[in-house]
C-alpha positions as CSV (number, residue, x, y, z in Angstrom):
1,X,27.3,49.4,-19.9
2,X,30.5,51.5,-20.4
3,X,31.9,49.0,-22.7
4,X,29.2,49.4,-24.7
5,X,29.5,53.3,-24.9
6,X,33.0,52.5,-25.6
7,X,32.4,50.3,-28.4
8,X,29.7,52.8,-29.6
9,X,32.5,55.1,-29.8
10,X,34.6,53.0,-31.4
11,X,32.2,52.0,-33.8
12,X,31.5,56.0,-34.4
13,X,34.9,56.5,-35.1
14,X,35.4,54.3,-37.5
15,X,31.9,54.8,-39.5
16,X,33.1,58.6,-39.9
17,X,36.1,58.3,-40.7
18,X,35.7,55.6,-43.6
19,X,32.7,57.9,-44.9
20,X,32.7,60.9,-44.2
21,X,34.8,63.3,-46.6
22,X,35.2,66.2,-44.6
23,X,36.1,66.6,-40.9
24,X,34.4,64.2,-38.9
25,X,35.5,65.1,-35.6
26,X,32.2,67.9,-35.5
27,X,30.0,65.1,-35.9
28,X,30.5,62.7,-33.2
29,X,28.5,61.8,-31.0
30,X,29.6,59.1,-28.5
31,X,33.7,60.1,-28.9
32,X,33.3,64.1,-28.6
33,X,34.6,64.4,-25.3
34,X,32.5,67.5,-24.6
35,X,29.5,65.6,-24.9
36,X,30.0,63.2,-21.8
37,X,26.5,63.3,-20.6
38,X,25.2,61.9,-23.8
39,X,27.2,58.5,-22.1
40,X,26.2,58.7,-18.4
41,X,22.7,59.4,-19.8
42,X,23.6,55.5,-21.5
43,X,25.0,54.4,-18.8
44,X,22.7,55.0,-16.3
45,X,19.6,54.1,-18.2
46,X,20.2,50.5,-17.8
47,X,19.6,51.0,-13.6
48,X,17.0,53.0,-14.9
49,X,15.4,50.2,-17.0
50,X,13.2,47.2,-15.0
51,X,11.6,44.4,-16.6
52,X,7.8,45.3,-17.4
53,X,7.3,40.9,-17.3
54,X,8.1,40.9,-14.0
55,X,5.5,43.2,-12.9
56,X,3.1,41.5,-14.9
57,X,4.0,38.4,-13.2
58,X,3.3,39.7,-10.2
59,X,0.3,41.4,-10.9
60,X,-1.5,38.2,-12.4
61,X,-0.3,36.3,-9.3
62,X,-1.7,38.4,-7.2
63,X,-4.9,38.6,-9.4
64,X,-5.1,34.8,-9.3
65,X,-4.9,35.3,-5.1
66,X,-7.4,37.5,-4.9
67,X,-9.7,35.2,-6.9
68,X,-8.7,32.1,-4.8
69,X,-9.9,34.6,-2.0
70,X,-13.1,35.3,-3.1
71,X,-13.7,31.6,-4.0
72,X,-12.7,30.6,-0.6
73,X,-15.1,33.3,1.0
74,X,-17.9,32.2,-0.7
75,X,-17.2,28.8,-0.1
76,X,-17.6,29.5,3.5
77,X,-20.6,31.6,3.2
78,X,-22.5,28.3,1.7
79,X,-21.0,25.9,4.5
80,X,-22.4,28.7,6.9
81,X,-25.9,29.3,5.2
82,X,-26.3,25.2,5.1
83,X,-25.5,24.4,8.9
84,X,-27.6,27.9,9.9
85,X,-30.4,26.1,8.0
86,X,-30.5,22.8,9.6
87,X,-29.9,24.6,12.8
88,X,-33.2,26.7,12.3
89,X,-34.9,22.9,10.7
90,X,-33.7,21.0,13.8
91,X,-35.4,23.8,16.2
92,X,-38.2,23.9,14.5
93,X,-38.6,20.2,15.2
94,X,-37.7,20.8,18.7
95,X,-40.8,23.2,18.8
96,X,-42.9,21.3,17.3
97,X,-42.0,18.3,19.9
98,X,-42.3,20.7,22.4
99,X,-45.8,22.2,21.7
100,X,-47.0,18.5,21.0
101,X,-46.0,18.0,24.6
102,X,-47.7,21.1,25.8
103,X,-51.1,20.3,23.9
104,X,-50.8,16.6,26.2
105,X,-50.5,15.2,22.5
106,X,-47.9,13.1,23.8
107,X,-45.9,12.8,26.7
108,X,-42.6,11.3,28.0
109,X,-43.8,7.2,27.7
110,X,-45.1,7.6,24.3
111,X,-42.2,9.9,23.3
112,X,-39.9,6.9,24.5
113,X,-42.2,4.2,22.5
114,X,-42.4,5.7,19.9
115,X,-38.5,6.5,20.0
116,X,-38.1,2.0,19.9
């Protein structure tokens, strides 16, 4: 980055001094030596600089895990809300098995015909 201060000196120079009728030296900018923070403020504003891209970049990739996320999550919750009902299906068949055995609607030798 001090090259290009340098050249934008240079380039200052040579500007004024092909154009300019009277004295020049009051008008630069870059070459006055007395105005050297005019340069480090150049210089240094190229650390200061980031890429906004980047941070986009991240951003949407971050987006696009959140929504994998919540895809994932309610993936799940169906899987979950499927085998919880045909948990609560298969007891209530259990219970109704059981109260058929209770009533003396059948017992263990018809249970075990009718299973064949």
């Amino acid at each position: 980055m001090e090259k290009f201060t340098e050249n934008l000196s240079q380039y200052e120079e040579n500007t004024l001094g092909a154009y300019a009728v009277s004295e020049f030296s009051k008008n630069l900018l870059f070459a006055d030596p007395t105005k050297e923070t005019i340069k480090d403020q150049i210089n240094s504003l190229s650390k200061k600089m980031t890429n906004p891209y980047t941070k986009l970049k991240y951003w949407a990739k971050e987006e696009c895990c959140d929504l994998n996320s919540i895809l994932e999550a309610i993936s799940v919750k169906e899987y979950l809300e499927a085998k919880c009902e045909k948990t609560r299906q298969k007891k209530k068949s259990c219970q109704a098995n059981l109260d058929n055995l209770n009533k003396g609607k059948k017992n263990l030798t018809n249970f075990w015909k009718s299973q064949s």
